[in-house]
N, C-alpha and C positions, 0 to 999 in steps of 0.2 A: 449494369451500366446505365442503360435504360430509367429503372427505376431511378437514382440519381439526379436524373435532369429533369424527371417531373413532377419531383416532387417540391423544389422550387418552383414550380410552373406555378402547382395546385394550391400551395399558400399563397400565393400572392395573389390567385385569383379569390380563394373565399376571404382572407383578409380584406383585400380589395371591400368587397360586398359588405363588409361588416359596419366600415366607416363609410358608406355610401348612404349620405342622407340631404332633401332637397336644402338648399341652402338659401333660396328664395322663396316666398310662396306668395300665392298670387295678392294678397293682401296688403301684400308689401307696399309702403308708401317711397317713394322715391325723388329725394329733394336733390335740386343742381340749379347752382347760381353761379354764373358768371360774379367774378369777385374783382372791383378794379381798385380795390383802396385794400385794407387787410384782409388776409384770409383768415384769420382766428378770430375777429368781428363776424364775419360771414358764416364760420363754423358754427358760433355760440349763437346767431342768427338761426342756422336750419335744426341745430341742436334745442333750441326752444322748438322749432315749429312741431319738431318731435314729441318733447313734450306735452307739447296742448294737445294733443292726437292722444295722449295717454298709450301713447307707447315705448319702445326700448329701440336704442340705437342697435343695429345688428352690423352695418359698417360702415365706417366714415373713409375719404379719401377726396385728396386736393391734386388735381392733373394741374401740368403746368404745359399753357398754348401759349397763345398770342395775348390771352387774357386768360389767368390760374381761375379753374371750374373748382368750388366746392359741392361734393357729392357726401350726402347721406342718405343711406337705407333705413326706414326706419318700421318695425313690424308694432301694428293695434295689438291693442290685447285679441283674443279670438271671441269673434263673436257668438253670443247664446243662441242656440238654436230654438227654434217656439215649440213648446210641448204638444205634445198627439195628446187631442180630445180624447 
């Protein structure tokens, strides 16, 4: 009986840890604009800025306050390390 109830336990835990991966990293560039005219102007706005950064969008998202925030995360490529003399 025992064994039954932990063995749900223990999948869930190692699964868990399987898909456990950082989902930020510190490199992360991080755009948010207060948007008071379109927000898919604003988007396509931070969406370039990502761009030029020559990096890849990793998430977009539009909160809606008093004035709708456009937020994009956006990750550089990763930078080269300097080779050992």
């Amino acid at each position: 009986m025992i064994r039954h109830s932990i063995l749900p336990v223990f999948a869930a835990l190692v699964l868990s840890g399987c898909a456990s991966k950082a989902i930020y990293d510190e490199n992360d560039l991080h755009f948010i604009l207060p948007c008071k005219t379109d927000t898919s102007a604003c988007m396509a706005k931070m969406e370039q800025a990502c761009a030029q950064a020559n990096g890849r969008i990793m998430s977009r998202n539009t909160v809606n306050e008093e004035v709708p925030v456009v937020q994009v995360i956006c990750r550089p490529p990763p930078q080269k390390k300097p080779q050992a003399e």
